[in-house]
C-alpha positions in Angstrom: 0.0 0.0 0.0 2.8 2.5 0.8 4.5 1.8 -2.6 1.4 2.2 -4.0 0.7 6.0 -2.1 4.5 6.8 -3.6 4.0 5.7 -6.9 1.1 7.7 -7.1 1.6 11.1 -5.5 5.1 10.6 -8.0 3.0 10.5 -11.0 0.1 12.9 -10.0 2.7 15.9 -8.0 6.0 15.4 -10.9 4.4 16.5 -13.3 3.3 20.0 -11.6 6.6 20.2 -10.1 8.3 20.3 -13.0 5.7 22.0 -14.9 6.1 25.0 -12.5 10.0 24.4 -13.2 10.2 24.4 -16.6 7.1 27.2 -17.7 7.1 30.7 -17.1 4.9 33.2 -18.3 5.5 35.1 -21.9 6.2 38.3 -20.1 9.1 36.7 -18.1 10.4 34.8 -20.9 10.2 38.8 -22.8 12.2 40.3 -19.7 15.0 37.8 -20.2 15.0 38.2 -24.0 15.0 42.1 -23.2 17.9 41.4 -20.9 20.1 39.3 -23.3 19.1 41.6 -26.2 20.7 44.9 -24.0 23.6 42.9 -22.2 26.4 44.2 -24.6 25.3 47.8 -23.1 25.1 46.8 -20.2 28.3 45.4 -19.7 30.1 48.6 -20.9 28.0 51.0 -18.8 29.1 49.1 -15.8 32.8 49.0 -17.0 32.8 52.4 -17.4 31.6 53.4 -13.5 34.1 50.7 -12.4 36.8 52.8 -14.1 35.9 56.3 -12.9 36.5 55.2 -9.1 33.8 57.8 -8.0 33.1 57.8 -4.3 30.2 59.2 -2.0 28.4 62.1 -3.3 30.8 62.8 -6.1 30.2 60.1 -8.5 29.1 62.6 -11.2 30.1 60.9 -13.8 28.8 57.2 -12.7 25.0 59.1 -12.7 25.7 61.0 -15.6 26.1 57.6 -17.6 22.8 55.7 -15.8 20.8 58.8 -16.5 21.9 58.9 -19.9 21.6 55.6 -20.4 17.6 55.7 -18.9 17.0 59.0 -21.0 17.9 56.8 -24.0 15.6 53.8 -23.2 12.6 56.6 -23.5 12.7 57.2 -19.5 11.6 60.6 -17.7 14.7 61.4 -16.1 14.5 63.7 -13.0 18.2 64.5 -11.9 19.6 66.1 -8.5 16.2 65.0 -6.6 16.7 65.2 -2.9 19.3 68.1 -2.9 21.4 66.0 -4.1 23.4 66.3 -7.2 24.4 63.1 -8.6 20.7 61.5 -7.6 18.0 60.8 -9.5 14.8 58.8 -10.7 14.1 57.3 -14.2 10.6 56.8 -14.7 8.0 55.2 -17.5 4.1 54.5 -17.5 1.6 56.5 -15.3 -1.0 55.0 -12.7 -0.6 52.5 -10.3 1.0 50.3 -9.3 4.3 51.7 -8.9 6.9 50.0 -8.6 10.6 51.0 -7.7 13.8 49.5 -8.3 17.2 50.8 -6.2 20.5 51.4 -8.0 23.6 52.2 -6.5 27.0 53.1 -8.0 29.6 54.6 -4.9 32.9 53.0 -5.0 35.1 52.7 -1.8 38.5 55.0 -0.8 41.5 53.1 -1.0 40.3 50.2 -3.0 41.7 50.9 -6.9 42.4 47.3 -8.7 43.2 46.2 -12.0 41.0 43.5 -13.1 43.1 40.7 -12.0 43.5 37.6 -9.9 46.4 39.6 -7.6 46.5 42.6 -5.9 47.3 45.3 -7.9 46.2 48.7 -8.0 44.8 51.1 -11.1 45.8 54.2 -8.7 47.5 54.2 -5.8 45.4 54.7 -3.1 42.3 55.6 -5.6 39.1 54.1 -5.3 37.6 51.0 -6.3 34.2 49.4 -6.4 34.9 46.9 -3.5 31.1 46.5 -2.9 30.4 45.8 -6.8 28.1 49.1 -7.2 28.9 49.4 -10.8 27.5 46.1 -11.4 24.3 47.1 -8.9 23.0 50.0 -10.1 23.2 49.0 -14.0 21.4 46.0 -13.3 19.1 47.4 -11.9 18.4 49.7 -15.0 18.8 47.2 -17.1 15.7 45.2 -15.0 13.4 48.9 -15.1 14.1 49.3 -18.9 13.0 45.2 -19.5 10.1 46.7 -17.4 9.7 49.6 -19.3 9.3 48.2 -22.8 6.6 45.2 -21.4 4.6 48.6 -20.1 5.1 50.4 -23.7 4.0 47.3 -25.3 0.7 47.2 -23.8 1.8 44.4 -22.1 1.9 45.4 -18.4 -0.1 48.4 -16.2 1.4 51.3 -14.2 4.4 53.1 -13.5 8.2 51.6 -12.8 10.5 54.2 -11.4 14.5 53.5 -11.1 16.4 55.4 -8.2 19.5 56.4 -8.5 20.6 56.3 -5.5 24.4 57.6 -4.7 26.1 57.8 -1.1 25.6 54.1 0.2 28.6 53.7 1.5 28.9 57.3 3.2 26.6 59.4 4.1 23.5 57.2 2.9 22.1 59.0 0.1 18.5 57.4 0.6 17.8 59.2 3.5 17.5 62.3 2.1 15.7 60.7 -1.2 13.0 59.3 1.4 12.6 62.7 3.1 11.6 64.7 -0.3 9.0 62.5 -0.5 10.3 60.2 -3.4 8.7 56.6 -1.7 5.5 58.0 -0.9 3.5 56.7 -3.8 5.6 53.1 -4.0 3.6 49.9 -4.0 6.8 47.6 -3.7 10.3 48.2 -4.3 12.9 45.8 -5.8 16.8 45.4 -4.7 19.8 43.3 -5.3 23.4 43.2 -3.9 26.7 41.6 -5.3 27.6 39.1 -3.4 29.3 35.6 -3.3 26.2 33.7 -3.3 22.6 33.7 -5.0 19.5 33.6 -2.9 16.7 35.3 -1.9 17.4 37.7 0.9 15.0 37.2 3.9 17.5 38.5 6.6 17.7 41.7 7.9 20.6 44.0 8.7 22.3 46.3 10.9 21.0 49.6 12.6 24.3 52.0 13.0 24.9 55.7 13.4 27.6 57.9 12.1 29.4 60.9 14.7 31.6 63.0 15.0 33.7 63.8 18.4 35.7 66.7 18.5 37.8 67.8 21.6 39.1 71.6 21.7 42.3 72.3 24.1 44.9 74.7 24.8 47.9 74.7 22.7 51.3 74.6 24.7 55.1 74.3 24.1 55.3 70.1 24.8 58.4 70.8 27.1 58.8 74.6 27.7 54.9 74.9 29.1 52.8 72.0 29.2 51.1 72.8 32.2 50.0 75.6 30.3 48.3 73.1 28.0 45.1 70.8 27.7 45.5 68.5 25.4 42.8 67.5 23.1 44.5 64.1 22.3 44.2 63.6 25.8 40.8 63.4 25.4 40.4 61.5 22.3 42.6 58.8 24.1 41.0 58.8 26.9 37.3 58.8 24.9 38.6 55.6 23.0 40.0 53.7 26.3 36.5 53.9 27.6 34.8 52.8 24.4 37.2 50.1 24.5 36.7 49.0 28.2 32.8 49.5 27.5 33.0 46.5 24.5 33.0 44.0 27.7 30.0 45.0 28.9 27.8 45.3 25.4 25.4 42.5 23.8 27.1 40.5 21.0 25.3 41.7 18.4 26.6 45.2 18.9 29.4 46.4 16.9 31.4 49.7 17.5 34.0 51.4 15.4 35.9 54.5 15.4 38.9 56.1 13.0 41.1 59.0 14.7 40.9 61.6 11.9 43.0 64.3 13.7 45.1 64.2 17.2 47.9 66.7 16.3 50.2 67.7 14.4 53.3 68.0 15.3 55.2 65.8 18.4 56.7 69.4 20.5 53.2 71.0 20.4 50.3 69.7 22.9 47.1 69.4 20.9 44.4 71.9 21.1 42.3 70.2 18.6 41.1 66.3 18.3 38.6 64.4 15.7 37.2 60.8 15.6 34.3 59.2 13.1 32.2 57.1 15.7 30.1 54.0 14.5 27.8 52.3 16.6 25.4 49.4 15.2 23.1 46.8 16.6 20.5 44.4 14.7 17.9 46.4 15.9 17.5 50.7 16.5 16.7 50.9 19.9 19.8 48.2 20.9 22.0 50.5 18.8 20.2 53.9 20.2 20.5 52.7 23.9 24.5 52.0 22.9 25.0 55.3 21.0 23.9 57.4 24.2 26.1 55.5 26.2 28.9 56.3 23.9 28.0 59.8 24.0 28.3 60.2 27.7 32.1 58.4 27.5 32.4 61.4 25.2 31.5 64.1 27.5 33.4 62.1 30.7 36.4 62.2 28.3 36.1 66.2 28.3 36.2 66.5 31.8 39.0 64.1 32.8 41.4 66.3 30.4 39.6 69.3 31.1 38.9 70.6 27.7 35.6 71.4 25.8 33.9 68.6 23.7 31.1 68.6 20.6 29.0 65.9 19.1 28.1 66.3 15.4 25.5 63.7 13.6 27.0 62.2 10.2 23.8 59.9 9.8 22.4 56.5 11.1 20.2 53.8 9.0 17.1 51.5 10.0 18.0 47.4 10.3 16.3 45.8 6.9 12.3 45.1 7.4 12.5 41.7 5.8 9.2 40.9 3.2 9.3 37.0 3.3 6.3 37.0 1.2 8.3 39.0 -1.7 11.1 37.3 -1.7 9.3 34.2 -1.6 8.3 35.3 -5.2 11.7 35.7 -5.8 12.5 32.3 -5.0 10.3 30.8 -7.6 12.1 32.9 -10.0 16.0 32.1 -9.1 14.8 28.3 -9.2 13.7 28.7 -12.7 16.9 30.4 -13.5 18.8 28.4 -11.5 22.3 29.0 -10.9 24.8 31.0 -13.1 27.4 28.9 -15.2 31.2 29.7 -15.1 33.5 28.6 -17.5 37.3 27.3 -16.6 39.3 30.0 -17.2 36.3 31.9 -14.6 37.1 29.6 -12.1 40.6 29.4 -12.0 40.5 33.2 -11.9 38.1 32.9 -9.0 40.4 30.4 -7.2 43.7 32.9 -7.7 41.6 35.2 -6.1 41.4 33.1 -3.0 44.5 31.9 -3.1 45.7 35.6 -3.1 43.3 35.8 0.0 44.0 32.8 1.8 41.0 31.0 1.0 40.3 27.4 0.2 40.5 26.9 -3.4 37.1 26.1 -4.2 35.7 28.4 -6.7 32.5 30.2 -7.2 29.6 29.3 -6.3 25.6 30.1 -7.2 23.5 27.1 -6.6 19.9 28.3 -5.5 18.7 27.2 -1.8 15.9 27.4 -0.4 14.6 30.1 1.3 16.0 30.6 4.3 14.4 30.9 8.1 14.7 34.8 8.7 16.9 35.0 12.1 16.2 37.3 14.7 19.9 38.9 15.0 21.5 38.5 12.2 24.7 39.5 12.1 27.1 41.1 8.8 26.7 44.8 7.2 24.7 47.7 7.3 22.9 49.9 4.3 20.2 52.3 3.7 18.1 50.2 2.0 16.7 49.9 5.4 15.4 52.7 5.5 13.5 52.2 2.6 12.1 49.0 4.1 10.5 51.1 6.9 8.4 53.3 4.2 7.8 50.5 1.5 7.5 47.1 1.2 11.5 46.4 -0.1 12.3 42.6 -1.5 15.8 42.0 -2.1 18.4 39.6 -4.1 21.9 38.6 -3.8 23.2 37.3 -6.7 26.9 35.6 -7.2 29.6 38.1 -8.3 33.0 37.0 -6.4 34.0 34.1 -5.4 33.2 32.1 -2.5 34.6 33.2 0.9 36.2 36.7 -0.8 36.9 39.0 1.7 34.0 42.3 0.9 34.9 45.9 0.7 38.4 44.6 -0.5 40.7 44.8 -4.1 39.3 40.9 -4.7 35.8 42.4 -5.4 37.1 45.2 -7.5 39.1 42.8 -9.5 36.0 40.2 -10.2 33.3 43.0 -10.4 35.8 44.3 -13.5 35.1 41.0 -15.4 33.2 38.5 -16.8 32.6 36.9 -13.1 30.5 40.6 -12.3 29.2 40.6 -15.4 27.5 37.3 -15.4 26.4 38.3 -12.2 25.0 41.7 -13.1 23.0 40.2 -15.9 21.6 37.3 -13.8 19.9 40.2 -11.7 18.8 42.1 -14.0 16.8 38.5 -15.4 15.6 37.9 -11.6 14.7 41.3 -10.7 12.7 41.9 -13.6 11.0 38.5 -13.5 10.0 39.2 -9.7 8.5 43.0 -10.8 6.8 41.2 -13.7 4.7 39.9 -11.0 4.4 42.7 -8.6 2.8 44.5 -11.7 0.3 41.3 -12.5 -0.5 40.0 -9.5 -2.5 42.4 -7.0 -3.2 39.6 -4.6 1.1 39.5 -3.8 1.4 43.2 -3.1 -1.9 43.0 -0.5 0.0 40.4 0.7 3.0 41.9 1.2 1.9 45.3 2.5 0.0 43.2 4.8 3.4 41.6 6.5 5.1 44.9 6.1 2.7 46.5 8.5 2.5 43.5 10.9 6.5 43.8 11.2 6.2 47.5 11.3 3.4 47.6 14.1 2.8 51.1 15.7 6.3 52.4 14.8 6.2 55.9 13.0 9.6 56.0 10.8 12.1 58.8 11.2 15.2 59.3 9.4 18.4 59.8 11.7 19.7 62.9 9.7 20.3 66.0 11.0 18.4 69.5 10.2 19.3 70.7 6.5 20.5 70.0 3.3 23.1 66.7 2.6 26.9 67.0 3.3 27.7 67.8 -0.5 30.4 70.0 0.5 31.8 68.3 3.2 31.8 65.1 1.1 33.8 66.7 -1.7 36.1 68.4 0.7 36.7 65.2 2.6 
């Protein structure tokens, strides 16, 4: 009897499974055409933001290109939206729904790479795109323009709107983009991020804050005088001894981080002026709030130990990610008909240089699909304003395979692959994924009441707020930095 239940539900269920594996709808089957069709462009937009090496708020150039680029595919381009120069939106159809798509395209300081397996830089101590961002935000508009000629066809209903969205690294651009208003009409909003797997992303990231601490002394003769002297450094020493002493007593998923940008000058003069970038994070705000006051108060003790006069300035901070399991759910069923991206030898051997030149295991890339994943409660890992976004929109989000496994992020490694066919593969397989998964945000009403549904259960009674302070974005202090 039990053989006889197998055989059956084996011959009744197979043929549904793999007719739900092997049959997609004309419009996704169009978006990967679209995709294929536009790759050759695609691949040279995103070679040409790897090469300019543009970082926060003065990639002018990088959204120069994508605007172009969008302007070309018949898109209404909007550019320096949010006070802010190099962002934008690209925009097509009219009427609802409306659907957004993120692109980013900030390199990194200090990371410049030639596109090989060693490192080796373009510039000494230039930039480089160690977080693949010339790969994200052109697929990205390569999935709104696949979009944008289903809607022009007749094909699809309402409005898809591409954000260019600069500063991720620094700064976060977004903020400022959500604050002009720019997400209030979204239905659902699509992301990706380079990474060295492919999946679905159901897990969440980390809150932080960005500050500044600055300590203001009496300058004195180091020898001749010093007890004429208060000594800024002082402070700053003793600010970060406490921070440091503090770590013992902070939950594990807190992270803190802090770079000395100034403690003097000169060895024979004591220091009337000190400066140190403070990051706090948590997995959730009010961990990371409760941990940034804390911080804030070391700040002030530090002032009064070495008796000089202290000021706190607000960079920025970013929400944790408000995961959408039932969007990327969606996305699931789309990566599985995809399935995972093909490398040839010569891509793996360069992928297993790469971790050699890391010290790695040499195992290669890798991009088979799992399956979705069980969304942790403290997840630990990075940080990005796409979070924010989450908190004002439903936000789904990708990674797809664009290093190889195990690469170290925000390092020369990613430059070098996210110059080459390894990114480019990667870029493209997005683009297919992304667009698929909006093709059914457009058609299927049922998924976005479902999905605005979880977003406000996970939301609950919390009214967003963007941890910015007063006035315009740091577009001077970006360029000047």
């Amino acid at each position: 009897m039990e053989k006889f239940i197998a055989f059956l539900l084996l011959t009744v269920l197979l043929p549904a499974i793999l007719h739900s594996q092997t049959e997609i709808s004309e419009n996704k089957e169009e978006v990967i055409e679209i995709i294929d069709q536009k790759f050759k462009d695609l691949r040279t937009l995103s070679d040409k933001i790897w090469s300019y090496e543009e970082i926060a708020f003065q990639e002018d150039q990088s959204s120069r290109d994508l605007a172009t680029y969008a302007e070309s595919q018949g898109f209404r381009v909007s550019r320096g939206v949010g006070e802010i120069p190099t962002a934008f939106t690209a925009e097509y159809g009219s009427g609802k729904p409306v659907i957004g798509i993120l692109g980013e395209f900030d390199a990194l300081p200090g990371l410049s790479q030639k596109a090989v397996p060693v490192k080796d830089p373009v510039h000494d101590g230039g930039a480089g795109h160690g977080c693949g961002h010339n790969l994200f935000g052109v697929a990205s508009l390569g999935a709104a323009t696949a979009i944008k000629e289903l809607i022009e066809e007749g094909k699809l209903q309402g409005t898809i709107r591409f954000y260019g969205t600069p500063a991720e690294e620094k700064y976060f651009g977004k903020l400022w983009m959500i604050r002009a208003g720019l997400f209030d009409d979204v239905d659902a909003v699509m992301d990706w991020h380079p990474s060295a797997e492919t999946k679905a992303d159901v897990q969440s990231t980390l809150a932080l804050v960005d500050f500044i601490v600055e300590y203001y002394g009496q300058a004195a003769h180091a020898s001749g005088d010093p007890w004429n002297g208060r000594s800024a450094s002082d402070a700053l020493e003793l600010y970060t001894s406490g921070i440091n002493f503090y770590r013992e007593h902070i939950k594990p998923t807190v992270r803190i981080h802090y770079h000395i940008q100034d403690a003097g000058k000169v060895v024979n003069v004591v220091p009337d002026y000190a400066r140190v970038w403070t990051r706090v994070r948590d997995t959730k705000r009010d961990g990371m709030e409760a941990v940034w006051r804390q911080v804030e108060r070391i700040a002030e003790g530090a002032s009064l130990m070495a008796n000089v006069d202290y000021k706190i300035s607000l960079v920025s901070g970013i929400h944790e990610v408000l995961v959408n399991r039932t969007g990327g759910a969606r996305l699931q069923e789309n990566l599985e008909y995809l399935g995972p991206i093909t490398y040839d030898d010569a891509e793996q051997l360069f992928a297993k240089k790469i971790q050699e030149s890391v010290d790695k295991p040499q195992v290669g890339l890798y991009s088979e699909i799992t399956p979705l994943e069980e969304t942790q409660e403290h997840p630990m890992g990075g940080s990005t304003d796409v979070g924010d976004v989450s908190f004002v929109v439903p936000t789904v989000r990708l990674r797809a395979t664009t290093a190889p496994k195990d690469t170290p992020w925000h390092s020369w490694a990613v430059v070098a692959c996210s110059g080459m066919s390894i990114g480019h593969k990667g870029m493209a397989y997005a683009a297919k994924a992304m667009s698929m998964t909006m093709v059914d945000f457009f058609e299927d009403e049922q998924l976005r009441a479902e999905m605005k549904k979880e977003f406000l259960e996970r939301k609950g009674d919390y009214v967003y707020k963007a941890i910015i302070p007063e006035g315009p974005p740091p577009i001077a202090k970006a360029r000047k930095d």
